[in-house]
C-alpha positions as CSV (number, residue, x, y, z in Angstrom):
1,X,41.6,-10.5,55.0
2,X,43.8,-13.2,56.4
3,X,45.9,-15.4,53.8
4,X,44.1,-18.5,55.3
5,X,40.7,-16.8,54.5
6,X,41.5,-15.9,50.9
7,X,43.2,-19.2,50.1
8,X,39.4,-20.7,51.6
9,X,37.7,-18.5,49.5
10,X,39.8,-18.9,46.2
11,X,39.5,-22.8,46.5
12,X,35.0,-22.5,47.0
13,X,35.2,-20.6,44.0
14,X,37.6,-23.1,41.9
15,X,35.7,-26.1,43.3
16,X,32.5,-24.6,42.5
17,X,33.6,-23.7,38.8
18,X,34.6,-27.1,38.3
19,X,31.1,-28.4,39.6
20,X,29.7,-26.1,37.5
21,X,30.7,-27.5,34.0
22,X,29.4,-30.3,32.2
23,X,29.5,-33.0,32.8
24,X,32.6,-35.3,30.9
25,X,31.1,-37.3,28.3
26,X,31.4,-41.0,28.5
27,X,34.3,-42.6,26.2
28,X,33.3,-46.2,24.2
29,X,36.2,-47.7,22.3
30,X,35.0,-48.4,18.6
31,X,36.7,-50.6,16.2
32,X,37.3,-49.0,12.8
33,X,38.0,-50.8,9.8
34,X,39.7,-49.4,6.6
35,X,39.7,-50.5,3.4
36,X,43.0,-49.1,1.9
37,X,43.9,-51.4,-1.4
38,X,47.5,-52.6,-0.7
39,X,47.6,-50.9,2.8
40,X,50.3,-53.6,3.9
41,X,52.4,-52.7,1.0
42,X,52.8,-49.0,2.1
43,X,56.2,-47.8,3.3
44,X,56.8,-46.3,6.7
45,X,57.0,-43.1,5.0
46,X,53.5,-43.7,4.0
47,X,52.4,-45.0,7.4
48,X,54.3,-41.9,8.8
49,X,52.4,-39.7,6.8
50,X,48.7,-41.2,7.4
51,X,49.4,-40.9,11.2
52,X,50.6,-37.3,10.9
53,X,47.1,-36.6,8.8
54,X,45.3,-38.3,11.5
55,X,47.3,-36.6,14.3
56,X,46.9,-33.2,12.8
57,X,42.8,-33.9,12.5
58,X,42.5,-35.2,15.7
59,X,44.0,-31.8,17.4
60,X,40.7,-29.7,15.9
61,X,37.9,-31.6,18.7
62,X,40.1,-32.2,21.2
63,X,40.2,-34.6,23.8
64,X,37.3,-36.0,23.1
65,X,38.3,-38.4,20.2
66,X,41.6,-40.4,20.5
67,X,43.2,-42.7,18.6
68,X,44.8,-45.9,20.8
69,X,47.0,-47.8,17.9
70,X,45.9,-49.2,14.6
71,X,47.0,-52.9,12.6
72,X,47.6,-52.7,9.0
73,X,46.5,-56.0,7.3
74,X,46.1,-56.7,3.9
75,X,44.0,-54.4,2.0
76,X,42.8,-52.9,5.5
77,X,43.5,-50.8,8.4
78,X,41.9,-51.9,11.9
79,X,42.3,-48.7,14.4
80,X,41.3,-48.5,17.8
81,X,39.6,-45.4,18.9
82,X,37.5,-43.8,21.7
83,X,35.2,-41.2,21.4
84,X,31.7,-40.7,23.1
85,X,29.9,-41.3,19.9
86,X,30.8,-43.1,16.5
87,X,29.5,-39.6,14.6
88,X,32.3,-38.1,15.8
89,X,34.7,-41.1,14.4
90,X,32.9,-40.5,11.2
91,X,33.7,-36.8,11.0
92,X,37.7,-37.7,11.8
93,X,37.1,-40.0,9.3
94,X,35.9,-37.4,6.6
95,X,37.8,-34.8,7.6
96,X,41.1,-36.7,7.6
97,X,40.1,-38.5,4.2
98,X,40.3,-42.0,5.3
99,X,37.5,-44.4,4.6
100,X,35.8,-45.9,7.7
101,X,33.7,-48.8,6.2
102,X,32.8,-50.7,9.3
103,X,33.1,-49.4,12.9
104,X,31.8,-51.4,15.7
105,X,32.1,-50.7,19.6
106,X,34.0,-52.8,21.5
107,X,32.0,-54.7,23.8
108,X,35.6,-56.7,25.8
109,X,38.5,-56.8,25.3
110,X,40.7,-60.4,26.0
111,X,43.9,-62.0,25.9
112,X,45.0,-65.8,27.4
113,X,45.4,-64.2,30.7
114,X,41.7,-64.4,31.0
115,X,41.7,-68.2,31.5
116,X,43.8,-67.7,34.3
117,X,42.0,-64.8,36.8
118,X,39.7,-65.8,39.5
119,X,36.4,-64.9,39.1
């Protein structure tokens, strides 16, 4: 068999196992707040620490929950996640030991730029 054939041949049968698989889920982008009593009193050792926690959880699903940045404000965290489904924020969330009292998809996301842009 000719290199050219075989190299045809291995490529259907790559492009055909990739078809094959499911298909990606969809990722939303939640908004998860955190109520964490004196959250923006904690060191950076403490903040360190959580994200390491977070980081270490996050490794057991996969690529299929990710965690964009978070804002520690008062008594609260706000972190930015995607995921295909807020369940699978809730299990991070329990499995990690962090509370997640609200989370809400994000619908937009904005800055001032968006005055400027033609429509």
């Amino acid at each position: 068999m000719s290199t050219r054939v075989f190299l045809s041949l291995a490529l259907a049968t790559v492009t055909v196992a990739a078809t094959a698989q499911a298909p990606a889920q969809t990722m939303q982008r939640y908004l998860v707040e955190r109520e964490i009593p004196g959250a923006s009193k904690m060191s950076m050792e403490e903040l360190r620490g959580g994200a390491a926690k977070s980081n270490a959880v996050l490794r057991e699903p996969g690529p299929d929950i990710q965690w964009v940045h978070s804002y520690v404000a008062g008594d609260k965290v706000y972190c930015v996640y995607q995921a295909p489904s807020e369940t699978l924020i809730r299990e991070h969330a329990a499995k990690s030991g962090f509370p997640a009292n609200r989370i809400t998809p994000i619908a937009s996301v904005i800055d001032p730029t968006i005055a400027t842009r033609p429509r």
